[in-house]
Every structure is written in structure tokens, then in C-alpha cells.
C-alpha positions, 0 to 999 in steps of 0.5 A: 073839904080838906087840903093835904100836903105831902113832901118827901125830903131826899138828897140831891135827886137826878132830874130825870128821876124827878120829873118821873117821880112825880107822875108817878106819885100822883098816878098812885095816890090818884089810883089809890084814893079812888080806891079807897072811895076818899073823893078829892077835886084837884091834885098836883105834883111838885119837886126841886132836886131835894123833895118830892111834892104831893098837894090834893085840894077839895079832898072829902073829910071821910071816905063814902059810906058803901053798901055792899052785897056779899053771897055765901054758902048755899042755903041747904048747907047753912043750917041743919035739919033743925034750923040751928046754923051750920059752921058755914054759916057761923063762919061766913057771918064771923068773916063780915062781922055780922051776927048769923040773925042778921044775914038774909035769904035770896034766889040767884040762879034757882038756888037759895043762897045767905046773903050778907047785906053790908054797910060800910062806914068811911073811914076819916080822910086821915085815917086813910091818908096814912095807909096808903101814903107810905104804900105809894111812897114805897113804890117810887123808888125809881130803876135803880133803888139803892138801900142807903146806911144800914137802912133796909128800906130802898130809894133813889137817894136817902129820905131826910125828912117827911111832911104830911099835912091834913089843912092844919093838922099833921096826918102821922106815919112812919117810914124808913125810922122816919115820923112825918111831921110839919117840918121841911128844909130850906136851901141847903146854902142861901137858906140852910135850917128847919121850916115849919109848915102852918099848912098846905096853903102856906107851903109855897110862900114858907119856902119861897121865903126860904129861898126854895121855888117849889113849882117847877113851872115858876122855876121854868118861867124864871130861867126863861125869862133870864135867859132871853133877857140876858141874851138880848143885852148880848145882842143875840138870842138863846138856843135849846130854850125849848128843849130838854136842856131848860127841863133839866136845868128846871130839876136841877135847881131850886132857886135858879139865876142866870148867869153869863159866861164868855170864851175865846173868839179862837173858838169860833173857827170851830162848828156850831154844833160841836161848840153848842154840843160841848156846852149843852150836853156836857156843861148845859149851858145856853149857847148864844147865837147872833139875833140876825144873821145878815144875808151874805153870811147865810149858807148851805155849808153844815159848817155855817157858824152863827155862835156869839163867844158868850154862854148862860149857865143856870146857878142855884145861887143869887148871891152877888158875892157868888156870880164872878166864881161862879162865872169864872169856874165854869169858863175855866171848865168850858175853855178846857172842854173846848181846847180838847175839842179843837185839838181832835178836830183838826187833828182828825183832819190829817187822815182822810175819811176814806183812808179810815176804811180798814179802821171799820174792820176792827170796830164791832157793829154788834156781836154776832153781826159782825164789825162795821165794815159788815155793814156798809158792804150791807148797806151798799148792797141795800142801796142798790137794791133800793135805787133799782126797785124805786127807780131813783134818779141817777142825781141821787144814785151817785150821791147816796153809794158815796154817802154810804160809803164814808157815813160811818167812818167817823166812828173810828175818829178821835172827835166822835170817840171823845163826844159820841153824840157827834156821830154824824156831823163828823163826819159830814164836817171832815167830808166837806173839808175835803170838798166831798159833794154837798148832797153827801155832806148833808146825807151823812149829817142827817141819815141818824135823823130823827136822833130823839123823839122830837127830832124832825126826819132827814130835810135831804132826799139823799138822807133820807134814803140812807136813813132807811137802809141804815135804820132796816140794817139796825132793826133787822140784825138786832131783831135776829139778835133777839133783842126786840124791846120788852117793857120800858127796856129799849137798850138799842132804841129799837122804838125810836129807830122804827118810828123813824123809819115809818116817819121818814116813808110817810112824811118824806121821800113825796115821790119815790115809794120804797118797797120795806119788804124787799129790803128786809128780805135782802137784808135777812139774806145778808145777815143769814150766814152769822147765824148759820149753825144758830138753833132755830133761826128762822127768816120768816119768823124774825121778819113776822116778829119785826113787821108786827113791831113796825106796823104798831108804829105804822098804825100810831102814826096813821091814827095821828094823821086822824084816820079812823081805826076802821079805815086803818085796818081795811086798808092794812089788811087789803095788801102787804103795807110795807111795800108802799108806805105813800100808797097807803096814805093815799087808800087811807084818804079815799076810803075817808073821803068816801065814807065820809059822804052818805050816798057812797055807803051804798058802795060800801055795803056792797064790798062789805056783802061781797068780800064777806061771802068769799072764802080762800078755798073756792078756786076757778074761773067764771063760766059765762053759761052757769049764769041763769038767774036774772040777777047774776046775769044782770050783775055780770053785764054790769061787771062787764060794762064796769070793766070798761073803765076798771079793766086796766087795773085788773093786773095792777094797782092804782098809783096816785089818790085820782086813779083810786077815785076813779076805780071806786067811781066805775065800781059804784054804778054796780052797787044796785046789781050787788044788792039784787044778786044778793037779794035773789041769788043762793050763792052757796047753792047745793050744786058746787059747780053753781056755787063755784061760778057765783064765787068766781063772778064776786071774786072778778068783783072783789079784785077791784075793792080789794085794790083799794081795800078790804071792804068788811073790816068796814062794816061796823060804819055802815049805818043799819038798815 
């Protein structure tokens, strides 16, 4: 078993390229190894922002040797009269490098065919190595590949240098007027030159040695660990330690160093997060915050400040001579972001938010939906239609029409303009300055939650109910726009908006259900006159097209919550999903619970028989005196008796997770009618009056499943009889 090394040299790559770039690699040559039947035990992707990184461990000195069977042309039209080959067969055999005498004879299907018997000797591992390699190279180019100089070939950044090592030996190929060889570079500033590379065990110590952490895991654990310890000597802890900023740091560096900077306390009379916002996303520095916060200085208020005037940046220098300019130059950058962002705060405050309304007229939301005065006209109009079908409690009606009134207006400040990703909190911060109601302050803050995939839902019922309306208004303009996302193109992140929208009706509002549908129906109504003398505009069609987008994230999250597919689907197709997110958990768990228990399949199978059997064309009502059978007599005395109990949700549904329990206990008892009508009964009889009853008797029955479910999608759990 053999050890290879691959390193592909670049300039200065972007981080997020990287860390893509590195699944991508080894999806590739895993992918094509496999291919190639080479075996190998262990493979790894490694990268700094100048190389790329493949090790494969446990890797076969050749490929497997294959026998294959190869069927040619028919035996009759493979030799002549005379039994002298016929240029098909001299062909086929030319083709598999085999000799006419040595191709065989065999039957398939009745007919005689020649048979070419191979066997196939493996090529040597470096053989190999060096046809795919470059392929796989070729295709990592990434988005946006460039071709650099008077190269044709296309890359993220210009290729440098390539290694490739086969345990001592160097495996040779060419790529863009480059020839892979042992040779990497160290450091570009505390270790500049060559390094030859003895073999892929040596790699990482060589570099180590040349001031290059080539592990992006040693290089996380490191800027970790110096942070927190520089943070504690602070006093303080540091935030974003779990976040995407340590990631991007990671691919940012190849010999990373923590380094303290401060600022001015002046500062600290401005929000956390717009001081934190300034640092992460612009600068990507750590904020420190205070290490305990003492109890009187806890508060709802979103203007709550915590912060400590000192930051850690990560250098890609340990230099002792390099730390005071290093620490000096970025204070210098970060006072001057930080005086910007002090002047369009309070300088945004001398203008109310509600007089920045007019404002909202001249601001696009979207071409061709009009500008964002549209769409608060639009939302308020949602809003009263959500606050009137879910019957909410004046205490959030109120709150919710005023936080949907003022929650875009920050969009025509000065603060927002300067660092969009403040959207949001703004407003919410100018809201509270003017002593708006802290239930619109925090709705305001939290309606564009969850901002990023791991960003949590609105913690605010208010919020979360704008969320929504915002969110269905989002969705439902850009989805008659045309721009549903296709392939990796998510422009308008459209995915991470429905997410929402299914995480925010399933893991909040506990108590109030939101009818999707009717929402989406109002706002395509709204939407409906930018698209009057559109060509082919179709409601029904945008909203088909929109509810099969959501429900692929409706189904994700309810296999998330361990739902079986099976369950999932019965209970989907039972009734509209989107009119009740919450009562579809709630169906979800009791047909769980109850396949879950061996005694109830007997239930099960019978909703299964009877749903089955059902067809939509066979109408009317059931005539009590059609009935002369035993068994459909006596499955109709059950059904009556059974009604006792299940009558009351004949003309609706059941409301919480107990009710549904006790419409499939009542239901239970009829299992054994079920089973005897079908046993003794011809339901599809000749006679199409006795037909039509014995559908109508199993139709006033299925009502009751179908409240729960629809019971065939469930035959495949039923055990076999």
C-alpha cells in the first residue's frame, strides 16, 4: 500500500473558494479512483489560501485486474457459408485486441452470438494517478474561472507550482506549461522559498517548518485557543467564536496569530450589534464582550450594550517586530469605520421613521412589483387577513399593523445604506429611540429572522408573524416574477426564505395556526394587476409551482423531526398541508404512535382496504335498505354505533393531538367489520345501484381516516399476511 500526495500551488485563493474546493477534490478523485478500480483506504483534503491539498493513504500499487464479457454480432453474420470470419467479426475481435480464434460462442436469448472473454490487467497506481489528476484538477475551477496571462487554461487564481508524490517517487504530469514535481513554497513573508518534499509523510512537518500550518483543523484550533485566552487576560469572552467569521479567518491565513487591538470607549454609546457588525463582516475581527454581565445591567431593551473597547484580528504573522503596526493599522481602519458609523446613527435620528414613508415610494422592491410602499400596502393587507382567520389576540393585532407599518423603513436610511446587513435592527433601534412599544421594536429586529442558515426564527410571536407576511410577499412576487431558483442559482435566496417560513409555522407560533394557502391566495390577488397584460400569467399556476417548492422543504423538515416518509406522505396527501402547519405535526405523531404499536395495524389495514377501493367518480348517498348482505349490514350497525363517538367530527376536524386519538380509538373497534365485509362482500358488484351503496357505506367510513390521513399511502408498513 502507497501514500500520495497532491498540492496544487495558487495564488492567494478567496476562502470561500477553498473550502469548496476541497470537497470538490476529493469527490472527484474519490469518484474517479473508484472508477479506475485503484483501491485506497483514507482520503483527505487539506488548504491555506495559496495551495490546495489531496493525501490518499492505503492506496493499491496497481489497479484490479477485471474479467469482463463483451457480446458481439450475432453468430450467423460472423462467419460465412465457409466458416471463414466475416468483416464483423474480424472488426469485433480488432476492437478488444483479441485474435478471431480466440473469441467464443454463447446462447442469450435463443440466439447465438460471439463472445469476447476479457481479461484486463491493472495499470500501475502511477500510471493511473497521472490521467486522472489533471482531469480532476481541471474541474475545480470554481463559479467564475478566469484564464490568467496568455494562458489558456481557466482557474480561480494563476497555478504556481504542482506537487504530486507517489510515497518517495514523483508521479509526472503536465498542466497549464506546468510539470508536477516535489517542489512546494513556504510562507510568502516569514518563510519565502523553495521546500523540497521527501514524501507525503513528510509533508506537513516540511511546511510546518517553513511557517505553513497546512491543516485547517490545526489552524482553527489554534486562532481558538488564542482568542479565548487573549479574551479572558481582557477580562471578557469572545463572540463569533462559532461561527462562520473563525472559518473564514481559518482560510485566510496559513500561520495565524492573534492579535488585540482597542478603540475608543466614545464608542461604546453605540449598539452592540452595529459595532459588532462593523467589525465581523467588514474587518473580521472578534468582538469582545464583558465575561459576566451583572444583573441590573441585563435588559430587554435591543439597545442592551455589553461590548468591551477592545477587538482580536487574526495576522498571518507572528513576527514580534510585526505586532504594534499590525495592532496600530487596524485600529486605524476600524476608528475610521466606526466614526462613519456613529455619524449616519445619530444622524439618521433627526428624521422620524414614520416621516421617511414617502421615501418608500421611490425605492423599487422588485421590478415589476412595484416599489416598497407596495409592499407594506401589501402586507397590511396580509396582516389583516392573518390576524382575522387566526383569530389572534388584540395584544398582538395592534403591535403587529404598527411593526408592519415602520419595519421597512430603514431601508431609505443612511446607516442601512452604508451596512445593508443592518436592515432590521435599524430600524427597530430608531423605533425604540422614539419610545415605539417594545413588541414593535423587537418585531421589527427579528421579522427578516432566521437571516442565514443557522440563524434561529423570530423568539417574538409578534415577529414571527410578520416574518411570515413578509417571507409569503417575498416568495409569492418573485415566483410570478419567474425567478424560482434552479441549480446552485439562488439569487433572491428564495430557499433560505421558504425554509423560513416552514421553520417559523412549525417550531413557533405553538398556539396560533396560520392558513399559508389563504395567504398566498390574497397575495397573488394583490400582485395580480403588475401582471395584467403579462402573457400567460396564471395564479393557479404560479401558486402550484410555489407550494411544490415549499412543500419539498415542509417534507425535509418533518424527515428532520424523525417522521417516516410513509407517514409524511399519508399525512400530506390527506388534505391541503398548508392551511395547518401545527396540525400537520400533530397527524404526523399519531399515525407514528399508532403504527408504532403491533395491535393497531389491524386499524391500519382496514383504512388501507377501504381507501383503496375508492374511486373519485362514484357519487351519492347510502340506501339503508341496499344493504342485504350480513357483513354489510353488520359493518353499517358498526359504523352507526362507532358514530356515537366520531359523529362530531364529521363536518370538521380535530384540533389537537388528543382528539385525533380519540377518533382512531372510536374507529378501531370497526376493524373486524372491515375485514368480514371485505372477506364476503363484492364491492364492485354488476348491479351499479349495489355497487354505488357499498361505495357510499366505505366513503361515510373513510371520512373519518381521511381526517387523520390517507391510509394507503401506508400499505408498504403493513406486515404480510
Amino acid at each position: 500500500m502507497s501514500t500520495y500526495l497532491l498540492e496544487i500551488g495558487t495564488e492567494e485563493l478567496p476562502a470561500g473558494h477553498l473550502t469548496e474546493s476541497e470537497s470538490r477534490l476529493k469527490q472527484l478523485m474519490s469518484e474517479a479512483l473508484k472508477s479506475a478500480n485503484l483501491q485506497f483506504e483514507k482520503m483527505q483534503t487539506m488548504g491555506t489560501p495559496r495551495r490546495i491539498c489531496l493525501l490518499v493513504e492505503g492506496l493499491a500499487d496497481k489497479q484490479d485486474t477485471v474479467t469482463k464479457k463483451l457480446k458481439g454480432p450475432p453468430l450467423e453474420k460472423s462467419f460465412d457459408a465457409a466458416g471463414q470470419p466475416t468483416d464483423a467479426a474480424i472488426g469485433f475481435a480488432n476492437r478488444n485486441g483479441i485474435k478471431v480464434d480466440d473469441l467464443d460462442r454463447e446462447e442469450i436469448g435463443g440466439t447465438k452470438y460471439i463472445v469476447a472473454n476479457l481479461t484486463i490487467a491493472g495499470k500501475a497506481a502511477a500510471e493511473v494517478l497521472a490521467e486522472t489528476v489533471p482531469k480532476a484538477i481541471a474541474q475545480l475551477s470554481g463559479e467564475r474561472p478566469m484564464r490568467w496571462g496568455s494562458s489558456d487554461f481557466k482557474f480561480s487564481r494563476p497555478i504556481r507550482w504542482l506537487v504530486s508524490l507517489l510515497d518517495d517517487k514523483v508521479v509526472p504530469f503536465s498542466l497549464d506549461r506546468l510539470t508536477a514535481g516535489r517542489t512546494t513554497m513556504g510562507h510568502r513573508v516569514l518563510a519565502p522559498g523553495s521546500v523540497e518534499i521527501s514524501s507525503p509523510q513528510a509533508y506537513i512537518g516540511l511546511l510546518k517548518e517553513k511557517k505553513v500550518l497546512v491543516d485547517p483543523k490545526d489552524r482553527r484550533d489554534l486562532i481558538a485557543s488564542q482568542v479565548a485566552k487573549l479574551a479572558s487576560n481582557l477580562h471578557g469572552k469572545a463572540r463569533q467564536l462559532s461561527g462562520p467569521l473563525l472559518e473564514e479567518v481559518v482560510y485566510i491565513t496559513e500561520w495565524p496569530h492573534a492579535v488585540v487591538g482597542d478603540f475608543s470607549r466614545d464608542y461604546l454609546d453605540l449598539p452592540d450589534a452595529l459595532i459588532e457588525t462593523i467589525m465581523v463582516h467588514h474587518q473580521r475581527y472578534f468582538p469582545i464582550e464583558k465575561a459576566e454581565i451583572k444583573e441590573e445591567e441585563k435588559s430587554k431593551s435591543i439597545l442592551s450594550k455589553s461590548l468591551l473597547p477592545h477587538f482580536i484580528t487574526i495576522a498571518n504573522n507572528d513576527r514580534p517586530e510585526a505586532q504594534e503596526p499590525i495592532k496600530l493599522g487596524n485600529e486605524r481602519v476600524l476608528k475610521a469605520r466606526l466614526a462613519d458609523g456613529r455619524f449616519f446613527y445619530f444622524d439618521d435620528q433627526k428624521t422620524k421613521l414614520s416621516d421617511r414613508k414617502s421615501a418608500l415610494n421611490q425605492l423599487t422592491f422588485q421590478r415589476g412589483l412595484g416599489s416598497y410602499a407596495d409592499k407594506i400596502e401589501r402586507m397590511l393587507e396580509l396582516t389583516t387577513l392573518l390576524t382575522r382567520s387566526s383569530k389572534l389576540e388584540a395584544k398582538y393585532c395592534v403591535p403587529m399593523e404598527r411593526a408592519v407599518e415602520l419595519c421597512k423603513l430603514d431601508l431609505v436610511t443612511n446607516l442601512v445604506r452604508e451596512l445593508p446587513e443592518l436592515q432590521g435592527y435599524v430600524g427597530a433601534w430608531y423605533a425604540e429611540q422614539e419610545q415605539q412599544p417594545p413588541e414593535v421594536v423587537h418585531a421589527i429586529a427579528s421579522h427578516y429572522a432566521p437571516r442565514s442558515a443557522d440563524d434561529a426564527i423570530p423568539a417574538d410571536i409578534v415577529g414571527q408573524l410578520i416574518s411570515v407576511v413578509d417571507k409569503v410577499d417575498n416568495l409569492t412576487g418573485l415566483f410570478a416574477l419567474g425567478n424560482r431558483p434552479s441549480g446552485s442559482s439562488d439569487l433572491f435566496s428564495l430557499r433560505r426564505q421558504a425554509q423560513g417560513v416552514i421553520d417559523v409555522l412549525v417550531d413557533g407560533l405553538p398556539h396560533h395556526s396560520v392558513n399559508l394557502t389563504e395567504l398566498t391566495d390574497r397575495d397573488l390577488q394583490l400582485v395580480g394587476p403588475f401582471f395584467t397584460n403579462k402573457k400567460g400569467w396564471s395564479a393557479e399556476k404560479i401558486k402550484a409551482d410555489l407550494f411544490e417548492f415549499l412543500l419539498q422543504r415542509l417534507k425535509g423538515k418533518l424527515y428532520e423531526m424523525s417522521f417516516g416518509r410513509e407517514t409524511v406522505d399519508a399525512v400530506i396527501a390527506a388534505r391541503d398541508p398548508f392551511s395547518d402547519l401545527h396540525d400537520v405535526v400533530i397527524r404526523c405523531r399519531c399515525i407514528d404512535k399508532l403504527i408504532g404499536v403491533h395491535g393497531n395495524m389491524d386499524l391500519v389495514r382496514s383504512g388501507v382496504r377501504v381507501g383503496r377501493i375508492l374511486g373519485a367518480d362514484w357519487q351519492g348517498l347510502l340506501d339503508e335498505k341496499l344493504l342485504h348482505l350480513p357483513a354489510e349490514k353488520n359493518l353499517w350497525q358498526a359504523l352507526t354505533a362507532a358514530e356515537v363517538v366520531c359523529k362530531r367530527w364529521q363536518e370538521k376536524a380535530p384540533v389537537d393531538e388528543n382528539e385525533y386519538e380519540q377518533l382512531l380509538s372510536g374507529l378501531a373497534p370497526l376493524s373486524p367489520f372491515v375485514n368480514d365485509f371485505f372477506d364476503n362482500v363484492m364491492v364492485n358488484d354488476e348491479d351499479l345501484k349495489l355497487r354505488a351503496n357499498r361505495h357510499a357505506l366505505l366513503r361515510q367510513l373513510d371520512q373519518y381516516f381521511k381526517k387523520v390521513a390517507d391510509f394507503p399511502k401506508l400499505q408498504s408498513l403493513l406486515p404480510s399476511v
